[in-house]
DRENDO-1510 file (C-alpha; in Angstrom, 1 decimal, always signed):
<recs>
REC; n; res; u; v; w
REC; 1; UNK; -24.6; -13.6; -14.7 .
REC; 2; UNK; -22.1; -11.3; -12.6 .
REC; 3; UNK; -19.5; -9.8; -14.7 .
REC; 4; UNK; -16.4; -9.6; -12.8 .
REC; 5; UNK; -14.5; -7.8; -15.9 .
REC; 6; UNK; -17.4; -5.0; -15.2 .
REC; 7; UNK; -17.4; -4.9; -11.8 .
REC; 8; UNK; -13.9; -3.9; -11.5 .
REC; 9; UNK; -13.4; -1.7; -14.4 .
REC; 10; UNK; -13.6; +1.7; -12.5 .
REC; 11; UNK; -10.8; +0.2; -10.4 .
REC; 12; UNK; -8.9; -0.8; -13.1 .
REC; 13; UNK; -9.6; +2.7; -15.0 .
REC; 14; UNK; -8.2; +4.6; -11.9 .
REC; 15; UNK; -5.1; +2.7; -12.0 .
REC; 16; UNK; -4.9; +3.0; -16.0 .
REC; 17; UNK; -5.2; +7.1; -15.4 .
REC; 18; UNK; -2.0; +6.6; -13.2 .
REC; 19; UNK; -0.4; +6.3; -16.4 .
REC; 20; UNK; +1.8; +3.7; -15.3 .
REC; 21; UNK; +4.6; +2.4; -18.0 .
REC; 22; UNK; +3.0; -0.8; -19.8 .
REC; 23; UNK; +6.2; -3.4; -18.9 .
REC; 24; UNK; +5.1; -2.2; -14.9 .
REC; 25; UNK; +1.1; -3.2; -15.7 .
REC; 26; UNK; +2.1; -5.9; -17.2 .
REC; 27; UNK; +4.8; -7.7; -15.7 .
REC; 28; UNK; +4.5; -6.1; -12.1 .
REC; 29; UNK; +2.1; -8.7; -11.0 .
REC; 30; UNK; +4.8; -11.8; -12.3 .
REC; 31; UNK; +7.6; -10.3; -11.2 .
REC; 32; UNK; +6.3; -9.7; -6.9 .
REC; 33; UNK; +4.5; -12.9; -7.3 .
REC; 34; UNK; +7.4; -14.8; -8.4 .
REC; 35; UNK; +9.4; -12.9; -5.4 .
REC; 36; UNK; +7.1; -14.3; -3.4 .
REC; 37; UNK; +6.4; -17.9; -4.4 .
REC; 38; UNK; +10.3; -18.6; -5.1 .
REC; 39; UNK; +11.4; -16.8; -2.1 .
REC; 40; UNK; +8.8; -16.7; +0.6 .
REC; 41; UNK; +7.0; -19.8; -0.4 .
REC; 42; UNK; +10.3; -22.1; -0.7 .
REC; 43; UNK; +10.9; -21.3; +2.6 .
REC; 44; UNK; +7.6; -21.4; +4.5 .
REC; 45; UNK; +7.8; -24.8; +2.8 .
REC; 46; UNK; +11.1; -26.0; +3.4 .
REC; 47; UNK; +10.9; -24.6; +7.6 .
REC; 48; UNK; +7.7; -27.0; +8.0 .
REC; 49; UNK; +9.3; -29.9; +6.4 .
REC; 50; UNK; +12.2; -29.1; +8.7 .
REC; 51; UNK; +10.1; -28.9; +11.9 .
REC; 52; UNK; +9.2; -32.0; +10.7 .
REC; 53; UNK; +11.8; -33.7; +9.9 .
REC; 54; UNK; +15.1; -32.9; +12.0 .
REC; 55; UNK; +16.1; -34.9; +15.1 .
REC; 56; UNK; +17.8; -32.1; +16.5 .
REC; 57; UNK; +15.1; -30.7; +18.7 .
REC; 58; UNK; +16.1; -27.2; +19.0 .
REC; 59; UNK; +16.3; -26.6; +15.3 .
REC; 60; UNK; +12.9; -28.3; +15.2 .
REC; 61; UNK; +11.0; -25.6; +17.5 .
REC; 62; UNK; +12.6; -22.8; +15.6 .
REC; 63; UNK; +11.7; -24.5; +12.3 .
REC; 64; UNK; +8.1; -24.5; +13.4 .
REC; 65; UNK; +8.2; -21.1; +14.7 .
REC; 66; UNK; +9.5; -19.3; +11.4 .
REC; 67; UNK; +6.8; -21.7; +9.3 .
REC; 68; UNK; +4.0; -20.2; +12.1 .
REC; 69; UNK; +5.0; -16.7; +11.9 .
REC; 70; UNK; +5.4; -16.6; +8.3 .
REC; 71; UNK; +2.8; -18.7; +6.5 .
REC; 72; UNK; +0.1; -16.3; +7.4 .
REC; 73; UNK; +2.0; -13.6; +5.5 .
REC; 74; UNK; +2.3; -16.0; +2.3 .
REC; 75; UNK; -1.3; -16.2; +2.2 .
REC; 76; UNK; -1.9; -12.8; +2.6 .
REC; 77; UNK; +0.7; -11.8; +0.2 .
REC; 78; UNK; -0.7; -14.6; -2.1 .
REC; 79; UNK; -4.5; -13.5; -1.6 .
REC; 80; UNK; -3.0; -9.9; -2.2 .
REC; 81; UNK; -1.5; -10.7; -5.2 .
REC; 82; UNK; -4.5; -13.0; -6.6 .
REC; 83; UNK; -6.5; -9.4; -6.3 .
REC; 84; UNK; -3.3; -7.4; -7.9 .
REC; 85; UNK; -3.5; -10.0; -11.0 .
REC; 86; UNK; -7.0; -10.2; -11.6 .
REC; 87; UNK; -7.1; -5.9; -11.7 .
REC; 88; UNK; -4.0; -6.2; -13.8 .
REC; 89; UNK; -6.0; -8.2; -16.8 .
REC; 90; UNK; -8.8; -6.0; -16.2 .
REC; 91; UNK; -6.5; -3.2; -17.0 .
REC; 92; UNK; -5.5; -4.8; -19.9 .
REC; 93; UNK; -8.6; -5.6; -20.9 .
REC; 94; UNK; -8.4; -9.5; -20.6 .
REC; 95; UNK; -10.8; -12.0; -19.7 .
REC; 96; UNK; -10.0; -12.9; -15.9 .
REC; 97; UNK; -11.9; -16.2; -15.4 .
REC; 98; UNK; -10.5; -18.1; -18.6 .
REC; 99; UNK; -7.0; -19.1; -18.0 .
REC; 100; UNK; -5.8; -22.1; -16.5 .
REC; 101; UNK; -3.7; -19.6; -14.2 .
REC; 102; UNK; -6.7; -17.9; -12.7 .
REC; 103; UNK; -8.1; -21.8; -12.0 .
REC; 104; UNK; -4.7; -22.9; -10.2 .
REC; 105; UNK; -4.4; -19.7; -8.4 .
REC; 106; UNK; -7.8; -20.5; -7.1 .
REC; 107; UNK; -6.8; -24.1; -5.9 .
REC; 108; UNK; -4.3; -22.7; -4.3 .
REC; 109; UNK; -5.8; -19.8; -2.1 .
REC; 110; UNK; -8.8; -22.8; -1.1 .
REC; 111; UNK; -6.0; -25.4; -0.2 .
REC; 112; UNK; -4.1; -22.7; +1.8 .
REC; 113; UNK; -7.5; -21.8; +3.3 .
REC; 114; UNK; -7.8; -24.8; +4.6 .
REC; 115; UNK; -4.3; -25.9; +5.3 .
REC; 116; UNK; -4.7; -22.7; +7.5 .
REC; 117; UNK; -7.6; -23.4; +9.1 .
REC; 118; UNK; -6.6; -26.9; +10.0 .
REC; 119; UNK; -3.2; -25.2; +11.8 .
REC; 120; UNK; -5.9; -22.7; +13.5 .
REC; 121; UNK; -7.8; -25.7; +15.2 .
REC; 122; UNK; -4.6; -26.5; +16.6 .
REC; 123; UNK; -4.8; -29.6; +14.9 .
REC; 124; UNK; -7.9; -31.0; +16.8 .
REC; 125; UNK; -6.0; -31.7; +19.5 .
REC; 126; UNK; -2.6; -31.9; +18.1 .
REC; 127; UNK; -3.2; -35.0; +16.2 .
REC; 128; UNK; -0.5; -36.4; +13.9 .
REC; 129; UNK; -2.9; -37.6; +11.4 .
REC; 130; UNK; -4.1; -33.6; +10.9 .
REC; 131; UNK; -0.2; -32.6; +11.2 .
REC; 132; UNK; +0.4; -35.0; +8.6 .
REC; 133; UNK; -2.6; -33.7; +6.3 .
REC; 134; UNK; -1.1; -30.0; +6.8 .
REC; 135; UNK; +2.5; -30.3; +5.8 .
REC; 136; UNK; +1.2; -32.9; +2.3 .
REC; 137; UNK; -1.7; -29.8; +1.8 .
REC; 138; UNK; +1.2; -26.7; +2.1 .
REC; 139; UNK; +3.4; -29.1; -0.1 .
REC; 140; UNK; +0.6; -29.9; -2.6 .
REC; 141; UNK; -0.1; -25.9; -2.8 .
REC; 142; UNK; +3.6; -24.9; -3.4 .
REC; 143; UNK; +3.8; -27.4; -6.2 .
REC; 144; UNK; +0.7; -26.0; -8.0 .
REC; 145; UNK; +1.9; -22.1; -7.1 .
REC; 146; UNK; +5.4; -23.8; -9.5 .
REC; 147; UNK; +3.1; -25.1; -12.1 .
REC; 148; UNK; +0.4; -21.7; -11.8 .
REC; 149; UNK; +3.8; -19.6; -12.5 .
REC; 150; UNK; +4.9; -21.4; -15.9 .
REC; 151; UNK; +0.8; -20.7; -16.4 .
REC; 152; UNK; +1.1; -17.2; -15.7 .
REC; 153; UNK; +4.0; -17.1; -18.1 .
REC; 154; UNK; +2.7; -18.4; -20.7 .
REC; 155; UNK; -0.9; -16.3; -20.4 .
REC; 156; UNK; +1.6; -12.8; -19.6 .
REC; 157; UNK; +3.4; -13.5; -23.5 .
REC; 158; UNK; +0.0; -14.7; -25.2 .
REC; 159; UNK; -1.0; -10.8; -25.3 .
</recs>
């Protein structure tokens, strides 16, 4: 069986011989994440429900663009930090596939996957059903990211 603990341990020793400040390797990875899922994700969440959702039509088109142009960078930023969090237990020597916080970080980066994947198609043809599917998935994905940060809490004071 692959050891992913093994794999990246001469990644995670070059960072360690960085000699960066403990609180930094182990709190960095919370503290950019929450930035992220609070700030970023909120919004990318909250334009699409307003694209959505307001009769004005203006503030509708510009409510979909901001959600288009910045929901790519969410999930990168989320897939970016997925690999930041998983090195950071590595550094500190900490099993990576055994929390419930690795598991909903998971969900989330497949549901995001696909949420993005479904706006890629263009939604088949621009149906409603598949617009409809999107903006429950994104919402359904922000909830978890709420939940996976009380998880990441709780797993960043256990050590």
């Amino acid at each position: 069986m692959l050891n992913w603990s093994e794999l990246l341990e001469p990644i995670a020793a070059w960072f360690r011989s960085l000699g960066l400040p403990e609180p930094i390797t182990h709190w960095g990875h919370p503290l950019m994440m929450a930035i992220v899922v609070f700030v970023m994700g909120s919004f990318v969440g909250l334009a699409g429900w307003r694209g959505r959702l307001v009769e004005d039509k203006d503030v509708a088109i510009k409510s979909r663009s901001e959600h288009r142009k910045l929901a790519p960078w969410l999930f990168f930023f989320l897939a970016a930090g997925y690999t930041g969090g998983v090195l950071s237990l590595v550094m500190q020597h900490q099993p990576i596939l055994e929390s419930s916080h690795f598991f909903t970080g998971s969900i989330v980066l497949l549901l995001l996957l696909i949420n993005g994947a479904i706006s890629a198609s263009g939604f088949v043809g621009n149906k409603a059903i598949l617009r409809t599917i999107h903006a429950y998935l994104g919402s359904t994905a922000l909830s978890i990211l709420f939940l996976h940060a009380l998880l990441g809490f709780k797993l960043g004071t256990s050590f």
